[in-house]
C-alpha positions as CSV (number, residue, x, y, z in Angstrom):
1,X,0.0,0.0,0.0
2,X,1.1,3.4,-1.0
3,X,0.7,7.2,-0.4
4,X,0.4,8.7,-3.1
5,X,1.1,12.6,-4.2
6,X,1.1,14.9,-7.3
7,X,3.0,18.1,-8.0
8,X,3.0,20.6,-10.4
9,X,4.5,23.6,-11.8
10,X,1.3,26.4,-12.0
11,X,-0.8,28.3,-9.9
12,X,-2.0,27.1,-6.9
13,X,-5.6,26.4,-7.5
14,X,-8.5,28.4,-5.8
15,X,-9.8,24.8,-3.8
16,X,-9.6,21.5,-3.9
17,X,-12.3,21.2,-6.5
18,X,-10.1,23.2,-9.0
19,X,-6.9,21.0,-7.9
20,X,-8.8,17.8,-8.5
21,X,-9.5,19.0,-12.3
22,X,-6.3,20.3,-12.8
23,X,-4.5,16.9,-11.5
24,X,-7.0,14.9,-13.9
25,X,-5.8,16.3,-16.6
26,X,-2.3,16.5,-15.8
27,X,-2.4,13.2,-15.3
28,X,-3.8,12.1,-17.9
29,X,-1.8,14.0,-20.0
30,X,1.7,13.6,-18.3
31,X,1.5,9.9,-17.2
32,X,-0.9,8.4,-19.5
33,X,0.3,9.7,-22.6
34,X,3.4,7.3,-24.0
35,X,6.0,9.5,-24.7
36,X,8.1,11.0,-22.1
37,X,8.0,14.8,-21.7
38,X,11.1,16.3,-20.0
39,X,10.8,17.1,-16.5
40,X,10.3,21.3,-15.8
41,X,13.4,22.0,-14.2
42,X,11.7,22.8,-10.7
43,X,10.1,19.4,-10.7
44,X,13.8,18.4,-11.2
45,X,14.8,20.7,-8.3
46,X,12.1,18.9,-6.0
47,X,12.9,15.2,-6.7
48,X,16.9,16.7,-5.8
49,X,15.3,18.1,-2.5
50,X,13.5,14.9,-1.7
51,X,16.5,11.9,-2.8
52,X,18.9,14.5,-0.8
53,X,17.3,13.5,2.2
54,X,16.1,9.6,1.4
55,X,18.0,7.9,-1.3
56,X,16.1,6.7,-4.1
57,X,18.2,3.9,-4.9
58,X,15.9,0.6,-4.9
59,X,16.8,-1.1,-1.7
60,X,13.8,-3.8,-1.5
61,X,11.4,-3.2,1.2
62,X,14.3,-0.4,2.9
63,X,13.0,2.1,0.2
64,X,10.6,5.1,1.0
65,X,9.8,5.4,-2.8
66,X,7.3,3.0,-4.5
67,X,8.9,3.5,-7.9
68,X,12.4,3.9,-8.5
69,X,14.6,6.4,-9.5
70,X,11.9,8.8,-8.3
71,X,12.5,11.0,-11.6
72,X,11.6,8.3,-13.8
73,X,7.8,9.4,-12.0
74,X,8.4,13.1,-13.4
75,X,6.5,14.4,-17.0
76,X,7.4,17.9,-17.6
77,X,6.1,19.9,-15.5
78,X,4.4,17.4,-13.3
79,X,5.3,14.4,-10.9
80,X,2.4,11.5,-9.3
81,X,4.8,9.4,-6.9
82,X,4.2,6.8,-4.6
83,X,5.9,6.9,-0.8
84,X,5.5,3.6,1.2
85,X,2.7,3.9,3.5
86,X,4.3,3.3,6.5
87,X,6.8,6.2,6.0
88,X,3.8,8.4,4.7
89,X,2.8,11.2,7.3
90,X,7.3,11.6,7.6
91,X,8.0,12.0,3.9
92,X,4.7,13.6,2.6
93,X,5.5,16.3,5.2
94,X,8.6,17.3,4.0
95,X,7.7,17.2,0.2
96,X,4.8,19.6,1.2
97,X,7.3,22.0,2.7
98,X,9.6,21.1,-0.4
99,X,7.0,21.8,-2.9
100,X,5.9,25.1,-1.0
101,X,9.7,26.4,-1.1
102,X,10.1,26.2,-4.7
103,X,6.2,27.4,-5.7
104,X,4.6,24.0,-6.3
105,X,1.5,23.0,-5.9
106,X,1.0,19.7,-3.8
107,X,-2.0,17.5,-4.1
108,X,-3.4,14.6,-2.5
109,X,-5.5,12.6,-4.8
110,X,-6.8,9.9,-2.4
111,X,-8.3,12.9,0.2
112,X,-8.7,14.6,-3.1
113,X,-7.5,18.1,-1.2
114,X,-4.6,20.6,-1.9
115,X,-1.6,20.0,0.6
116,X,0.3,22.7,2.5
């Protein structure tokens, strides 16, 4: 079982309401779509931030990340990446703060509610 967030380069949406539209179709454009899009270089800047602190190397059950290496999970200007559940309320924490430092906009798409 995983936590899962999304981030994005943009405005910060009025509401959750907004954020939930504007992750759809990020989503669907940025990890659906085949073809890999560059990751915006703040997205870049954020995975740094967050591998900095836990390493994203895959160590088997050890690892905080469900996917591996966590930039593989970035698509231009937008990143959906899994943390292991029982490190959730430690790393999503910090990724909010990371996200908030650089301008990002941090959702969570199982509450459906912008993070900060």
């Amino acid at each position: 079982m995983s936590y899962d967030l999304a981030v994005w380069v943009g405005d910060r949406p009025a509401d959750d309401s907004e954020a939930a539209i504007v992750h759809e179709a990020l989503y669907e454009k940025y990890i659906e779509m085949e073809e890999l899009a560059t990751p915006h270089r703040l997205i870049k800047t954020f995975v740094e931030r967050l591998v900095e602190r836990w390493s994203d190397v895959d160590t088997g059950d050890d690892s905080p990340w469900t996917g591996s290496p966590l930039l593989r999970s970035a698509r231009g200007p937008y990143i959906y990446f899994g943390i292991a559940w029982s490190r959730a309320d430690e790393l999503s924490s910090y990724a909010v703060q990371v996200a908030e430092q650089l301008g990002l906009t941090c959702f969570d798409p199982q509450m459906g509610v912008l993070r900060s």
